[in-house]
SEZA-919784 format. One record per residue (C-alpha): x, y, z. Coordinates in steps of 0.2 Angstrom, whole numbers, plus 5000, padded with zeros to 4 digits. Layout:
# SEZA-919784
XYZ...
This chain:
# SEZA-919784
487057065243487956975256486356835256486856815237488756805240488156665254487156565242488356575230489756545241488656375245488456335226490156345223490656225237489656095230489956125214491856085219491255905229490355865213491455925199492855855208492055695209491655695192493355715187494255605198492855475200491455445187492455515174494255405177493155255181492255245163493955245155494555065152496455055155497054975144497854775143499554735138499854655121499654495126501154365121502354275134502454135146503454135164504253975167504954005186504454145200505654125211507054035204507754175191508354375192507454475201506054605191507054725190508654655184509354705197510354605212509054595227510054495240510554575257511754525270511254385283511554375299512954245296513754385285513354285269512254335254510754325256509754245239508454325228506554305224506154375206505254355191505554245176505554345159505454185145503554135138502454015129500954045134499553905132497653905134496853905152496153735148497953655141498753745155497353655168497753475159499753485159500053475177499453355187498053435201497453415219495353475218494853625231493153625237492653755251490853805255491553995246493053895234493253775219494853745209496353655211498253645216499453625203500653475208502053555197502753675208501353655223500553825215498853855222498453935203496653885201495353955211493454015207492154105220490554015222489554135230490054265216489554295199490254385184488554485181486854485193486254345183486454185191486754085179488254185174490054125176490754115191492054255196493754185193495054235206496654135200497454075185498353935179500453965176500653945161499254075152499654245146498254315161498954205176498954235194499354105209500254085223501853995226502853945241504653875242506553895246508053955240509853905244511054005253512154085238513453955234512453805242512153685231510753585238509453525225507653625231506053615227505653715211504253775200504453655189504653505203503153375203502553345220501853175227500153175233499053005240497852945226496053045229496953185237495553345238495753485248494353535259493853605278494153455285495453375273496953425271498253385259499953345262501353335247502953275247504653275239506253185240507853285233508853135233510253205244509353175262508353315262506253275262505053425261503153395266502053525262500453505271498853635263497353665275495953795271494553855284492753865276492954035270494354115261495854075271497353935269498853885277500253805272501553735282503153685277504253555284506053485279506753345285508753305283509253125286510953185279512353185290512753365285511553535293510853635280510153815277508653865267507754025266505854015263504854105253503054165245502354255232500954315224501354355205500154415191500254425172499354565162498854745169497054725176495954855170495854975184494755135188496355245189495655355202496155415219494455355227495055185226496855075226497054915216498754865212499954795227500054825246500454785263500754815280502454805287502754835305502954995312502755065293501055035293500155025277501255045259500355035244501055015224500055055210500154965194500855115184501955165198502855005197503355015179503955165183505155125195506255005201504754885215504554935232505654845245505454895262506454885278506554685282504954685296504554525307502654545306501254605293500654545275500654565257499954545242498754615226497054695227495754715216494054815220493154675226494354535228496254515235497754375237498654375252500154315260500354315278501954265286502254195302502554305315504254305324505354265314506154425301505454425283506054555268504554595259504554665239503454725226504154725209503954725189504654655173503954605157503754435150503854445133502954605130501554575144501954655163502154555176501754585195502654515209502254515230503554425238504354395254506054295258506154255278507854235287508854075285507853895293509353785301508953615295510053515307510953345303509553215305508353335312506953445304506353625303504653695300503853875293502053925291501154055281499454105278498754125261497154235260496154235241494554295239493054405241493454555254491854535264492054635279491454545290492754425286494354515285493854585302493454415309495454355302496154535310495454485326495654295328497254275318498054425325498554505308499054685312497754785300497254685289495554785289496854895277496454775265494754855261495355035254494355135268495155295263495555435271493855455279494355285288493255365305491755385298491855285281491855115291490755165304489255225288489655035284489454965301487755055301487255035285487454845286486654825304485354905297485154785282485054655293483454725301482654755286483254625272483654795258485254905257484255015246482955045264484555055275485255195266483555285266483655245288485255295287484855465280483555485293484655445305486155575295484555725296484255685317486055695321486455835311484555905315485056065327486456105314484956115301483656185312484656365317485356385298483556385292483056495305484556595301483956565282482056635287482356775296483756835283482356835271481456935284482357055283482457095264481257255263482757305273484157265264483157345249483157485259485157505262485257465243484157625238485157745251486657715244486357665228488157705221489257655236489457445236490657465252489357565263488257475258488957315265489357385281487657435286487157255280488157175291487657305304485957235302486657065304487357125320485757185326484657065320485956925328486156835312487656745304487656755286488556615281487256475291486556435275488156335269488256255286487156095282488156075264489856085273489455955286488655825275490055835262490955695272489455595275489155615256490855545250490955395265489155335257490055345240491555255248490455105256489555095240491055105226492154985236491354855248490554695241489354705252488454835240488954735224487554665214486254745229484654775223483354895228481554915219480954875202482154945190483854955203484654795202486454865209486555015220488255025218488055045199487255175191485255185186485255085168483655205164483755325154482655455147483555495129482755305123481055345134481455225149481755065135480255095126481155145113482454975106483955095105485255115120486255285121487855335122488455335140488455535141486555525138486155385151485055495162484055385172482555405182483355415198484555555192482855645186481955645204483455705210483755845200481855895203482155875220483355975219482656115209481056125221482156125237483056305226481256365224480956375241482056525242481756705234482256715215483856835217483657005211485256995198484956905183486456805179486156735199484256705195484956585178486356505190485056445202483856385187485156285180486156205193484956065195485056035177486856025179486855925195485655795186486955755172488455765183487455625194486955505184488555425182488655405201488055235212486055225211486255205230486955385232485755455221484355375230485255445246485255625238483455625232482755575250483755695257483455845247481555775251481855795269482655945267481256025258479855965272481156015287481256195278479456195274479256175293480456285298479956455285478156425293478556435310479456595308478056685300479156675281478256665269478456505257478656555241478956385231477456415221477856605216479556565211478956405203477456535192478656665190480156555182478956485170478256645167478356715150479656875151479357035147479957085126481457205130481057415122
């Protein structure tokens, strides 16, 4: 009886991993949020009220009022080639980067990933990261300044046309550098550098050749038209974050935004904002030293939603005939690990590995990826990294395993004795569980080491589903024959007989082949044990696997695959294990008897 209650104690905590990853997961992520009607145009980010409506501005030092970054709420919004063609541009082209830089406003608003493609196909678009101002989808970057309130100097606006030499092109090894005069003594150069990745800088410098000191308060932001379409789910953040200090990592999701008034945290002299998506990112790093006040925030243009990271740095003196200068990074594009740790470490920027949502199993769901992708390197195939990986899983966890099998063999040792109890006191369920556990006491047995080897791997389970579902590492990874992406599910499925039949299923009746040896796996590895005595545990067992097999074939191939070899392991290590103990193996029995015909009832 107690055996049972184990077994069934085990059942029901994987039941909970899975149905819970089920709901929160695979189901949320088929759902397709849904876009804002799209309809308006933003003419300024960071000349106009802030999203909210609301004032924004805090004291200075000085003891003046502080001016405010925001979101323009007026629109006209134009095609991505008409908005591309009404502003003069300055070309990008980086070994990972193409686009260009909008001279109206110096936005960096046009920006594509080379080594990135919409679909695996190769001839497919290439991913698009940023988008012109102007379109009812954009998303760029902007720098600038405000004027202390009541000030009165003419600034560089997002409508201002910068200067830039004839043939400017921005590359690794060629900067651009853009000017404007305001006409009243005050010159801003804006010189634009990126590495050979994914990383720019822009530095800002003002001259004054006025006789008058002046005071400016730089800026950045990061703005976005239009709600993404987003998973929804727990398992992985899109929307805005950063890292502020001593606060350490604040995150805002698109719906919580609307719902409140933005996110403004304490004013912090070193970390970084901007917006996520699962795969790619935008952004901005201040320089350090000098106080910055960061802000997420919302408002609608038109009837679209718009999305705002912004920062406002403490006042730059701009002495009479002398010049000031301010730096900020700008990060857009693909969140490769390797390269986001590669900026942590030489840049200095304090977790900027946060960027990649490693979730709460950060400890071990990084390391998984750390292994995973050394061992990739070895052997040129995620898909054989995470079947070495799982060897590697079964030989650290292989003690754990090895004395819950024996503690499973010798249990079922003991039935003809537990059979025995049973028929002493046939009427009496609570003296009969005593003198079980007497016999477990005896017998130096624990009952419950049967659900050890589910417990311990249920967070090496959900980190391999974490370094599959968000690291771009695994996107578009291939495995053999019919597994193109591990980190999508298997495209098989069985209802149109693997594609032989020109029909493609709904999505509730993509059961793939994959799914299918796991579910056998599965159902063989259940086998192995006696069929319980009670009938309603006996149909539990039976169909659990059948369950497990739909309930999986939403998940990444890559975990499948990991499951499958593991059960198959699992069933050999058993095997092994039942022998050596003198238990008999009684997969064939229970295989013979479940297909058995029953008996006619009367």
């Amino acid at each position: 009886m107690t055996e049972n209650r184990n077994m069934i104690l085990a059942i029901a905590l994987s039941l909970a991993v899975l149905l819970g990853w089920q709901y929160f997961v695979a189901g949320p992520r088929l759902q397709k949020a849904q876009i804002a009607e799209q309809s308006a145009q933003q003419q300024s980010a960071g000349q106009s009220a802030p999203a909210d409506g609301k004032a924004a501005g805090g004291t200075t030092a000085e003891g003046g009022v502080a001016p405010t970054v925001g979101l323009n709420t007026t629109a006209a919004f134009v095609s991505r080639e008409e908005a591309l063609a009404k502003s003069p541009r300055v070309a990008i082209d980086t070994p990972e980067l193409t686009g260009s830089i909008s001279l109206s406003g110096a936005r960096i608003d046009d920006l594509s990933l080379k080594l990135y493609h919409d679909t695996i196909e190769p001839t497919s678009p290439l991913v698009k990261l940023l988008n012109p101002f102007g379109t009812n989808d954009a998303y760029y970057a902007e720098f600038g300044f405000k004027a202390a309130a009541g000030g009165g100097v003419a600034l560089p606006g997002a409508e201002t046309v910068w200067t830039a030499p004839e043939g400017a092109r921005l590359t690794p090894s060629t900067p651009v550098k853009l000017t404007w005069d305001n006409g009243a003594g005050l010159v801003f150069t804006r010189e634009i550098s990126v590495d050979d990745h994914v990383m720019f800088t822009v530095k800002d410098s003002v001259a004054n050749n006025s006789a008058t000191a002046t005071t400016v308060y730089p800026y950045g932001l990061v703005t976005r038209y239009g709600t993404p379409q987003v998973p929804g789910t727990w398992v992985l953040h899109e929307g805005l974050l950063g890292v502020f200090g001593s606060e350490g990592l604040t995150e805002a999701t698109y719906k919580s935004l609307k719902d409140s008034e933005g996110v403004k945290p304490a004013p912090v002299s070193t970390g970084w904002l901007g917006i996520t998506d699962k795969y790619w990112a935008t952004a901005l790093i201040p320089d350090g030293g000098v106080n910055f006040q960061p802000r997420f925030s919302w408002a609608l243009a038109g009837n679209i939603d718009t999305y705002q990271a912004n920062y406002l740095r403490d006042p730059l003196q701009v002495p009479a005939g002398g010049s000031a200068v301010t730096e900020t990074r700008l990060f857009a594009g693909a969140k490769t690990v390797a390269r986001v740790d590669a900026y942590e470490k030489e840049l200095g920027i304090v977790k900027f590995d946060r960027l990649i949502d490693w979730g709460w199993f950060y400890w071990i769901t990084k390391p998984m990826f750390w292994l995973i992708d050394y061992l990739y390197k070895l052997v040129g195939n995620f898909g054989i990294a995470i079947l070495l990986v799982t060897l590697i899983v079964k030989a650290i966890f292989f003690p754990l395993a090895n004395k819950s099998y024996a503690s499973m063999s010798k249990m079922k040792m003991l039935q003809p004795a537990m059979a025995d109890i049973k028929a002493k006191y046939p009427d009496d369920k609570v003296k009969q569980q005593q003198e079980t556990m007497e016999l477990y006491k005896r017998e130096k047995i624990n009952p419950l080491a049967g659900c050890l080897p589910i417990v311990v791997q249920i967070p090496v389970f959900f980190s391999l589903y974490k370094v599959l579902y968000v690291t771009i590492e695994m996107r578009h990874a291939p495995f053999f024959g019919w597994i193109h992406d591990l980190s999508a599910s298997d495209p098989t499925t069985i209802f149109n007989l693997f594609g032989l039949i020109p029909w493609t299923p709904p999505h509730m009746l993509m059961l793939g082949i994959w799914p299918i040896i796991m579910g056998i796996t599965m159902f063989v590895q259940m086998k192995l044990n006696p069929t319980p005595p009670d009938p309603t545990q006996a149909m539990l067992f039976t169909y659990m696997p059948i369950v497990f097999t739909f309930m999986m074939a939403s998940f990444p191939a890559g975990l499948v695959i990991y499951w499958s070899w593991n059960n198959s392991l699992s069933i050999l290590q058993q095997s092994l294990i039942m022998k050596k103990h003198g238990v008999k193996i009684e997969l064939f029995d229970n295989l013979k008897s479940t297909f058995a015909k029953k008996p006619k009832a009367g």
